[in-house]
C-alpha positions as CSV (number, residue, x, y, z in Angstrom):
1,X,43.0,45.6,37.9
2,X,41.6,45.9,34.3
3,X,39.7,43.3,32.9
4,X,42.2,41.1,30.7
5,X,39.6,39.1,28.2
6,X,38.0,42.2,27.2
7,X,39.2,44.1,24.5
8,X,39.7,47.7,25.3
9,X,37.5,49.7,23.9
10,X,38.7,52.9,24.1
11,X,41.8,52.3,21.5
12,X,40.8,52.0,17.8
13,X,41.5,48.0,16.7
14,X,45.0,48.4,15.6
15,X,44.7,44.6,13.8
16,X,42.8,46.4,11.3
17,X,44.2,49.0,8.3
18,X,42.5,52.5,9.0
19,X,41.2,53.1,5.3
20,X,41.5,56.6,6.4
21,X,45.2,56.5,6.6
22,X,47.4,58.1,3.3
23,X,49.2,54.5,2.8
24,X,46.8,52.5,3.5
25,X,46.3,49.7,1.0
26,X,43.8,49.6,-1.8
27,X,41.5,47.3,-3.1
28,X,40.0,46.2,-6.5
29,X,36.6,44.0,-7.1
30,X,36.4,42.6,-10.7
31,X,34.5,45.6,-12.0
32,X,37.5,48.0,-11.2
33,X,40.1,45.2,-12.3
34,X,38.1,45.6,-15.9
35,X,38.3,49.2,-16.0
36,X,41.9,48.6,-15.9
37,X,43.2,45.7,-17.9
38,X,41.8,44.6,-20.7
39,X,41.2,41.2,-20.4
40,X,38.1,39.2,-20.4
41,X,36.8,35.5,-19.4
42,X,38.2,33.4,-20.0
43,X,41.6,35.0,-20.0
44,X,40.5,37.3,-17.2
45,X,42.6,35.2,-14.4
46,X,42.4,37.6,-11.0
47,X,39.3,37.7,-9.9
48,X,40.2,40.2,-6.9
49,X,43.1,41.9,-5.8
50,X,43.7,43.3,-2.2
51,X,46.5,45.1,-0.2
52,X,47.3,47.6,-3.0
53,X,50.1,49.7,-2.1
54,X,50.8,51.9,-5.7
55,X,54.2,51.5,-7.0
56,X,55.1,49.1,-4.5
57,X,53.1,45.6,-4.1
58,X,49.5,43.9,-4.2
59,X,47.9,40.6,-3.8
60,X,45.9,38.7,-6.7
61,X,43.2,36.7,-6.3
62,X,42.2,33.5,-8.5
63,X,39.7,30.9,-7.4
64,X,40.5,28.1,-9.6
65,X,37.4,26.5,-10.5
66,X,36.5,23.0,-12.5
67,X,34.5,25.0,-15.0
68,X,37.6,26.6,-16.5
69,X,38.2,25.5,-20.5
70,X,41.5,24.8,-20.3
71,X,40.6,22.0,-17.7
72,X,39.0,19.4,-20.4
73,X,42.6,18.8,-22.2
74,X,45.2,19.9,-19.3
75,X,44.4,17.2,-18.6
76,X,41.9,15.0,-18.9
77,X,41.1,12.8,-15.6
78,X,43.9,14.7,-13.6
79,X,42.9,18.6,-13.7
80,X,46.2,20.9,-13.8
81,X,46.3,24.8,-13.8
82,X,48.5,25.4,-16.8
83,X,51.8,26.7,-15.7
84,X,51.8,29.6,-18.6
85,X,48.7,30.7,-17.1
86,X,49.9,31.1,-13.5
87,X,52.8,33.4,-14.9
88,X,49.6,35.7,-17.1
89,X,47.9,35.4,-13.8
90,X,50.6,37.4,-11.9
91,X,51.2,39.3,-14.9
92,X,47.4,40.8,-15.1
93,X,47.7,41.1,-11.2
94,X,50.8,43.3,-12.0
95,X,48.9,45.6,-15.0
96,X,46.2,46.1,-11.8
97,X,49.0,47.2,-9.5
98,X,50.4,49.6,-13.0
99,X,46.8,51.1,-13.6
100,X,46.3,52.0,-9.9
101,X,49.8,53.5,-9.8
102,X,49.8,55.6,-13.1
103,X,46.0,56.2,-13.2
104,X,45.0,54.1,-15.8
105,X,41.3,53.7,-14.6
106,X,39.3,54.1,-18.0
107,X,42.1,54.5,-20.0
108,X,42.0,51.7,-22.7
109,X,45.4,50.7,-21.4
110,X,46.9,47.8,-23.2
111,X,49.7,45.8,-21.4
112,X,52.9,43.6,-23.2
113,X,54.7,41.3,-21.9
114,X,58.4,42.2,-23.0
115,X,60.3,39.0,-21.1
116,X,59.8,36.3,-18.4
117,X,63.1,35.1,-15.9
118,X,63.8,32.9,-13.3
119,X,60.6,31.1,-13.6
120,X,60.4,27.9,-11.5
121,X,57.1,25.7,-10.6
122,X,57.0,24.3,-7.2
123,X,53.4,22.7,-6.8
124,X,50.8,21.8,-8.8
125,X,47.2,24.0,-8.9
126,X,44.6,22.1,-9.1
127,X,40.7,23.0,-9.2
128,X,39.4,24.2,-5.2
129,X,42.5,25.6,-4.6
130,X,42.9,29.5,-4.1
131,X,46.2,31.3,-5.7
132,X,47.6,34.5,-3.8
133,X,49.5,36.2,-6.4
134,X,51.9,38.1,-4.7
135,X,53.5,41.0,-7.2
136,X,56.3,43.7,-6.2
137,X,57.5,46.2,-8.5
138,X,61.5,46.4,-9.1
139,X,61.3,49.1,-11.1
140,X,59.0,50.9,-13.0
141,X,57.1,54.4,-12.8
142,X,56.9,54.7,-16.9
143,X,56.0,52.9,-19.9
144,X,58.3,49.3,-19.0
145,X,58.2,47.6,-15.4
146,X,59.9,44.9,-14.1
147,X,58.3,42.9,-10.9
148,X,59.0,39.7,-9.0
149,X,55.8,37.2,-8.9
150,X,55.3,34.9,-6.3
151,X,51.9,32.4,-6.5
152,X,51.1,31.0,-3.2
153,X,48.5,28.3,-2.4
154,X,47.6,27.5,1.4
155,X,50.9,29.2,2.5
156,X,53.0,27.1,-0.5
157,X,55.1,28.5,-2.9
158,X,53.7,27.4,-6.0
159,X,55.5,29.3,-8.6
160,X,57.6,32.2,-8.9
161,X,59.2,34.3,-11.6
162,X,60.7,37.7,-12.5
163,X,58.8,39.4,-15.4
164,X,59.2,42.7,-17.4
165,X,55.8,44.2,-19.0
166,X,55.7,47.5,-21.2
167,X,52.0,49.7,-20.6
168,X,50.9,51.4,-23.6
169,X,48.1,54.0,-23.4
170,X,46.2,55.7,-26.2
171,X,46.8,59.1,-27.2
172,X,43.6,61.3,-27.1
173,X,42.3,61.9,-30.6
């Protein structure tokens, strides 16, 4: 009888995404993320963004840290992640998600918000935590996209929303 404790190694670890695969998801370090979007510190608010899947969904990443400026008045002796900036958090995680989709690496893309809906604030984010900000597309493909946003710290829902952004991209000269 095979041994049970062992893993077997003779199958490829199926707990693991083949990057090999034709939907497999993507991946974007901070470099790529400012080949895309064109913000910079210290409105750049995703500082990774994993499980890419173009046209469909991806996963932000913001390390809130103490050091952020908008710590020394919001507020003062009881640190709070401004609520506004969650929202441009998922928003930027969303232009990442548009510029993978659409080929905007390089581009000089700029990105609008064109409305915000549904928005509700469930916990507070506070400096040490880690926001997931979950993004899917519900509809898009051209200039104007509309996505749901989800930010999630430790498992809990800390905000969501429903937000419509239009991409704009130069024409060449």
């Amino acid at each position: 009888m095979p041994d049970q404790t062992k893993p077997d190694q003779t199958k490829p670890d199926q707990t693991k995404p083949d990057p090999t695969a034709p939907d497999a998801p993507l991946f974007a370090d901070l470099a790529l993320i400012q080949r895309i979007i064109p913000h910079r510190y210290p409105f750049l608010l995703v500082d990774k963004v994993r499980d890419i899947y173009p046209n469909k969904s991806c996963v932000g990443i913001k390390n809130v840290t103490f050091n952020e400026p908008q710590f020394q008045g919001h507020f003062p002796g009881m640190p709070i992640f401004p609520g506004v900036m969650i929202i441009e958090a998922m928003a930027q995680t969303s232009g990442i998600l548009v510029g993978l989709s659409m080929d905007l690496v390089d581009k000089n893309a700029t990105v609008f918000f064109m409305g915000v809906d549904a928005v509700k604030f469930r916990r507070k984010v506070v400096p040490g935590d880690v926001m997931e900000l979950h993004v899917t597309a519900l509809r898009g493909g051209g200039r104007v996209w509309k996505f749901s946003g989800r930010a999630m710290v430790d498992g809990e829902l800390a905000c969501e929303a429903e937000f419509m952004a239009m991409f704009d991209v130069p024409k060449k000269a």
